[in-house]
ROZASE-832268 format. One record per residue: x, z, y of N, C-alpha, C in turn. Coordinates in nm, 4 decimals. Atoms other than C-alpha are relative to their C-alpha. Example, Ala and Ser with C-alpha at 12.3 -4.5 7.8 and 13.67 -1.06 7.14 Angstrom:
BEGIN
{{0.0890, 0.0000, -0.1190}, {1.2300, 0.7800, -0.4500}, {0.0900, 0.0000, 0.1200}}
{{-0.0820, -0.0060, -0.1190}, {1.3670, 0.7140, -0.1060}, {-0.0770, 0.0730, 0.1090}}
This chain:
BEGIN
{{0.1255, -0.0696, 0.0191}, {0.6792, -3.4168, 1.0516}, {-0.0845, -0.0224, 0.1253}}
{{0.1068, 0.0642, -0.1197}, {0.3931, -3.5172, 1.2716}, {-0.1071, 0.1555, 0.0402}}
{{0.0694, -0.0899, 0.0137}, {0.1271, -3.2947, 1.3874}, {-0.0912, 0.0611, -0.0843}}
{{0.1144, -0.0636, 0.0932}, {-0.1388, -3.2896, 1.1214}, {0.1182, 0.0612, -0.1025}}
{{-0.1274, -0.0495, 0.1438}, {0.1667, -3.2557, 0.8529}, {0.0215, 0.1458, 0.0576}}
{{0.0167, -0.1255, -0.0527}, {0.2391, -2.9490, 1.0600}, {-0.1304, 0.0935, -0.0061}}
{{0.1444, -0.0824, 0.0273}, {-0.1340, -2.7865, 1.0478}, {-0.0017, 0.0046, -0.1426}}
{{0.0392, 0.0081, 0.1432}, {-0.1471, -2.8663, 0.6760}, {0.1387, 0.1172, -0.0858}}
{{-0.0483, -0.0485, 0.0611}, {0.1946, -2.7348, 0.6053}, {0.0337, 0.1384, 0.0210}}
{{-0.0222, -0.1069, -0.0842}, {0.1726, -2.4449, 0.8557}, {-0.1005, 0.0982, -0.1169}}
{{0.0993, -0.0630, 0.0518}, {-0.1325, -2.3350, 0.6623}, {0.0282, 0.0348, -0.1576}}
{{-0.1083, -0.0305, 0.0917}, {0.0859, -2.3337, 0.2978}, {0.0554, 0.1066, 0.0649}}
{{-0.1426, -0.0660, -0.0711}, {0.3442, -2.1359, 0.5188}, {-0.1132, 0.1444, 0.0133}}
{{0.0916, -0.0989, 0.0124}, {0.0488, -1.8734, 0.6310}, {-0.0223, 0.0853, -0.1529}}
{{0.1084, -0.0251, 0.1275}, {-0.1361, -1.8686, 0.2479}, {0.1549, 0.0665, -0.0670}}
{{-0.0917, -0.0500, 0.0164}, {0.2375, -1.8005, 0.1430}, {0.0912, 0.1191, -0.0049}}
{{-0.0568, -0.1277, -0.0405}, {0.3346, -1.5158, 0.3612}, {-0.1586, 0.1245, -0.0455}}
{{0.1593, -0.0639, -0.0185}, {-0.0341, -1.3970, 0.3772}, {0.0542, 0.0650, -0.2259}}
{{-0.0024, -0.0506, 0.2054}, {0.0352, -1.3358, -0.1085}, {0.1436, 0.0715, 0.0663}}
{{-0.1215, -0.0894, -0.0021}, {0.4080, -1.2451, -0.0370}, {-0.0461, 0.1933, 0.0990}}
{{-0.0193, -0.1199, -0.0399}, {0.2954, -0.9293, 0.1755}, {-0.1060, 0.1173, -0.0758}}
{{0.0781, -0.0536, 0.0941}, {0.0068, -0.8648, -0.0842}, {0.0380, 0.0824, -0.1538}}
{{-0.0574, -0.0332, 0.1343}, {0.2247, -0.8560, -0.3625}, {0.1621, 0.0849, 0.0253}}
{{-0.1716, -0.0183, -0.0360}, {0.5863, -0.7273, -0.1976}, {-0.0010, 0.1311, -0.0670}}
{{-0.0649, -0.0988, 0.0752}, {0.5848, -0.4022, -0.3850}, {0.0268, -0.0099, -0.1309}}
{{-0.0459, 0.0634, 0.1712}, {0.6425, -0.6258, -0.7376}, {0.1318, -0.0615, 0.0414}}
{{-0.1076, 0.0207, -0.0177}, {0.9223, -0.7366, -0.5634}, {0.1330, 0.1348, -0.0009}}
{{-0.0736, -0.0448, -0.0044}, {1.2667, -0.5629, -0.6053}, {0.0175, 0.0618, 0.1016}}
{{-0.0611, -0.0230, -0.1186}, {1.3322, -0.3943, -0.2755}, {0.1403, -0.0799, 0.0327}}
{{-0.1219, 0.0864, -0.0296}, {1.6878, -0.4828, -0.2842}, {0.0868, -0.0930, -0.0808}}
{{-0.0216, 0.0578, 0.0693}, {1.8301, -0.8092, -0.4067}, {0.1291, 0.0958, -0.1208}}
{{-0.0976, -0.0417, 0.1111}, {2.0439, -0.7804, -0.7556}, {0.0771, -0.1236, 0.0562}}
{{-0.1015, 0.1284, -0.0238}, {2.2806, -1.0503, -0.6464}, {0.1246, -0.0217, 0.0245}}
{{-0.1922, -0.0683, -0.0236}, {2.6611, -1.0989, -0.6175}, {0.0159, -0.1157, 0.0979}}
{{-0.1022, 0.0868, -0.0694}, {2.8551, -1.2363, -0.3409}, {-0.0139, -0.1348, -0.0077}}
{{-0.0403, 0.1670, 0.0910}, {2.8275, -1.6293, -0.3682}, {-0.0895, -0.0500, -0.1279}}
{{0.1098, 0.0502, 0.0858}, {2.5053, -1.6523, -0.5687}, {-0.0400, -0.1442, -0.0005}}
{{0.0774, 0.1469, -0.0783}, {2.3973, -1.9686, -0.3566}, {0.0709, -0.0893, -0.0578}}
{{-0.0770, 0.0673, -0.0125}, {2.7185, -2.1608, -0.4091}, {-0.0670, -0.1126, -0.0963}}
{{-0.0025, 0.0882, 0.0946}, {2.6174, -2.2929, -0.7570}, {-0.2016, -0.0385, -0.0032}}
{{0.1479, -0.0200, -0.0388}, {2.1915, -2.2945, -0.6461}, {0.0031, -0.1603, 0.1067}}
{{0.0165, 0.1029, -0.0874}, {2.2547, -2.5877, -0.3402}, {0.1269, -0.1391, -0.0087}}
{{-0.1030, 0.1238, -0.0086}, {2.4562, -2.9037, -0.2960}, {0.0730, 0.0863, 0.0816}}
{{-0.1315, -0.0586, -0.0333}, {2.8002, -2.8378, -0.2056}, {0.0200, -0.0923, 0.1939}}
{{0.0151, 0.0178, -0.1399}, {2.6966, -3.0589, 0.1223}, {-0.1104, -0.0770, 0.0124}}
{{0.1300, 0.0695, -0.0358}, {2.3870, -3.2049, 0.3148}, {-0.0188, -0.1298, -0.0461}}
{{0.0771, 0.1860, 0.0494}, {2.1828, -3.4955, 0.1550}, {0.0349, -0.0884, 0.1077}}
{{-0.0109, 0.1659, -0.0715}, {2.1939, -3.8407, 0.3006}, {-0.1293, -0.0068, 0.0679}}
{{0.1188, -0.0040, -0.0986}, {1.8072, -3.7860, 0.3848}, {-0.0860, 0.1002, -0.1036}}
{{0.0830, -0.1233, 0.0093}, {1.5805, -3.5340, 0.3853}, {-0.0744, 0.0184, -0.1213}}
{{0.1357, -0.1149, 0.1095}, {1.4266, -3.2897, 0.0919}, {-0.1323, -0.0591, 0.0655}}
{{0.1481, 0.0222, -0.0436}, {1.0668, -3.3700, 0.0697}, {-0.0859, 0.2405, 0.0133}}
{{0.1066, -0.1763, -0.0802}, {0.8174, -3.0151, 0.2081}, {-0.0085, 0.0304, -0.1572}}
{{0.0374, -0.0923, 0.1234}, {0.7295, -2.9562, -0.1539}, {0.1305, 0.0271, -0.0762}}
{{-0.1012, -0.0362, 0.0347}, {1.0762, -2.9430, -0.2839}, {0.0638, 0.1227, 0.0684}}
{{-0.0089, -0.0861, -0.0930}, {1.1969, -2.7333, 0.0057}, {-0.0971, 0.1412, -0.0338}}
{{0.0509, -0.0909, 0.0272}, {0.9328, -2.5218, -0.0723}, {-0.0157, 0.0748, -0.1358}}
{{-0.0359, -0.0690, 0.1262}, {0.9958, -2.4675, -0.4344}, {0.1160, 0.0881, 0.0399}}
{{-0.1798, -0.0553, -0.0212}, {1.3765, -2.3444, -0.3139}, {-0.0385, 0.1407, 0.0727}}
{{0.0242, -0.1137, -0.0635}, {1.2192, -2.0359, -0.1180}, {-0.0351, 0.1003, -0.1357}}
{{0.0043, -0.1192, 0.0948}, {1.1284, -1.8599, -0.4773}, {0.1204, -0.0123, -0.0838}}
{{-0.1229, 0.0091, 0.0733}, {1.4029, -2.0241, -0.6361}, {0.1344, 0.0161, 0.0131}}
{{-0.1563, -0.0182, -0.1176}, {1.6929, -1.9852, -0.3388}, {-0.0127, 0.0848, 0.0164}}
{{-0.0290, -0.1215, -0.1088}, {1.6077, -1.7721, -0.1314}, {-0.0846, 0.1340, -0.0058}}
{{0.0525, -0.1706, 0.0320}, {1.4016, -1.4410, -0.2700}, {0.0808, 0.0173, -0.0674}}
{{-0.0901, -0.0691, 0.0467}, {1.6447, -1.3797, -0.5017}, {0.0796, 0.0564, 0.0758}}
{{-0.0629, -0.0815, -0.1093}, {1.8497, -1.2876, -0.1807}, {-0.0642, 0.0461, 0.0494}}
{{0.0085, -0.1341, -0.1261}, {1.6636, -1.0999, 0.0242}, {-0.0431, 0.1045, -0.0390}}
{{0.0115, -0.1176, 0.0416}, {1.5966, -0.7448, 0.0834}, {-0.1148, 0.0014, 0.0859}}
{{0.1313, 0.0505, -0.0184}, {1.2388, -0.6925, 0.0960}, {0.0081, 0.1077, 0.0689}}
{{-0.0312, -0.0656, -0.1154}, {1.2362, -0.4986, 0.4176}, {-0.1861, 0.0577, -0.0096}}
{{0.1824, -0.0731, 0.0080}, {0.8249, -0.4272, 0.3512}, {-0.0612, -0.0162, -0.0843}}
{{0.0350, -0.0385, 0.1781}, {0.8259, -0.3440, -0.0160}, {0.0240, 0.1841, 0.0751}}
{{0.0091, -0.1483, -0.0257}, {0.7169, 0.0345, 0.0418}, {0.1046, 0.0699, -0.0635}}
{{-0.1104, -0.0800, 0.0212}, {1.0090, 0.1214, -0.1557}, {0.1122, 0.0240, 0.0271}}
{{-0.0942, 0.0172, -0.0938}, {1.2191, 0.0527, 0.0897}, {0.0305, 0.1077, 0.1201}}
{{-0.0093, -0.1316, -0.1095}, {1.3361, 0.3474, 0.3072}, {0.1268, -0.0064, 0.0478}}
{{-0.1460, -0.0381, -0.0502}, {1.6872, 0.2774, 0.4469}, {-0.0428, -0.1177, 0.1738}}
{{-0.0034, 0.0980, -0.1358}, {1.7647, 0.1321, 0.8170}, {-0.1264, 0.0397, 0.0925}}
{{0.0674, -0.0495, -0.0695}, {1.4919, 0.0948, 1.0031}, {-0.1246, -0.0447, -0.0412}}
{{0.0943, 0.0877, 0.0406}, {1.1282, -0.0203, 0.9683}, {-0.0372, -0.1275, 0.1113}}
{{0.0580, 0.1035, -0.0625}, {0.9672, -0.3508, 1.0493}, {-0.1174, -0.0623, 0.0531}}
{{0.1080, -0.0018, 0.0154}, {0.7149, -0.4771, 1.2071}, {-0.0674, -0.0922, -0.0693}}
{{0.0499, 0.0879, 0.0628}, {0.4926, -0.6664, 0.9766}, {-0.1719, -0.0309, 0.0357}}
{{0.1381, 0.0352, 0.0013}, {0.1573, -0.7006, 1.1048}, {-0.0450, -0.1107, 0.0243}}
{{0.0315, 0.1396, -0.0027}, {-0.0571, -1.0078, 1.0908}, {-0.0116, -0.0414, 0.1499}}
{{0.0046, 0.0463, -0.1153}, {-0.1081, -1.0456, 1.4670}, {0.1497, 0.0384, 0.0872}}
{{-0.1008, 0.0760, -0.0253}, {0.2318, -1.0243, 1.5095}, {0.0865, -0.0878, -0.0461}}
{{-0.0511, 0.1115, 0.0735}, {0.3173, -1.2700, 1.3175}, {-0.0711, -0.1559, 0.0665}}
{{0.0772, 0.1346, -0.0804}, {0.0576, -1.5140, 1.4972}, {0.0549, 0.0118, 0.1103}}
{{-0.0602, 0.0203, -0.1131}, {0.2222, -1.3860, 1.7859}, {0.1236, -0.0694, -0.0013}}
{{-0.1249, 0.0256, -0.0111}, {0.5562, -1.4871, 1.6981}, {-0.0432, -0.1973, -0.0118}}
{{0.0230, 0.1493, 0.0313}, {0.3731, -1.8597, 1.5752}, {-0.0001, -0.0339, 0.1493}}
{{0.0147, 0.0256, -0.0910}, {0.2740, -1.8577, 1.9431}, {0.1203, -0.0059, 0.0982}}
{{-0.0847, -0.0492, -0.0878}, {0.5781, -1.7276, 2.1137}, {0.1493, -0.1691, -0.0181}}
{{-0.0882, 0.1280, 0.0553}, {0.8215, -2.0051, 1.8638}, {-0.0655, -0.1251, 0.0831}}
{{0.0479, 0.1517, 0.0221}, {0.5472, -2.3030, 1.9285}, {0.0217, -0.0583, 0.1894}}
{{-0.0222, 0.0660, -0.1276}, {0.5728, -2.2962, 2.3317}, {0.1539, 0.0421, 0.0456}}
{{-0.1294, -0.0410, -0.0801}, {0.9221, -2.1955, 2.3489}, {-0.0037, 0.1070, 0.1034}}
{{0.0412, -0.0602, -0.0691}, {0.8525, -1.8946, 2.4910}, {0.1581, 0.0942, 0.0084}}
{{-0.0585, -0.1175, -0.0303}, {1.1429, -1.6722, 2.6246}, {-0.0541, 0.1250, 0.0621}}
{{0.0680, -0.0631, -0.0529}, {1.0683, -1.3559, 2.6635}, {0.0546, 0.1124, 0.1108}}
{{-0.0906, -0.0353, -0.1299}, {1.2737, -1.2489, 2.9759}, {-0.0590, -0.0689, 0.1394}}
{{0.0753, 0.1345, -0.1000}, {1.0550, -1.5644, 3.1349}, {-0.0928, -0.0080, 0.0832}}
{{0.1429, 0.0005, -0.0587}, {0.7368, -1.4486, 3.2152}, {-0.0145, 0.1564, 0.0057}}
């Protein structure tokens, strides 16, 4: 992935999260799923060469929401809460993109 591929697919990745936190109270709070859902969902071992971005990105409604527990679906009240706000979420883009530890500065 090069840099523009990155801006283009970063901005998918945004438009993505940006609907998922619009819509997260149509989501389940907590997955229905058993033990070992995945097993029969992925290859049993890594390709020879790489998933293309739009495949990969089908597998996030088709893999991987069925597992998770939607931690900021309002009907969610166990544990603890999270933070979900949009400027920390740009913060975290910022904090990932320079390798930022934060013990460092």
């Amino acid at each position: 992935m090069n840099a523009e591929e990155f801006r283009r697919r970063g901005r998918e990745m945004v438009d993505y999260v940006a609907s998922y936190l619009e819509n997260v109270r149509t989501y389940q709070p907590y997955p229905d799923v058993q033990p070992g859902y995945l097993r029969h969902m992925i290859p049993d071992c890594a390709p020879e060469s790489p998933d293309s971005w739009d495949d990969l990105f089908k597998d996030i409604e088709r893999v991987i929401m069925p597992g998770v527990t939607h931690w900021h679906n309002p009907h969610f009240h166990a544990y603890y809460p999270t933070a979900n706000s949009f400027p920390a979420m740009l913060a975290d883009i910022l904090s990932n993109g320079v390798g930022c530890l934060g013990f460092t500065w």
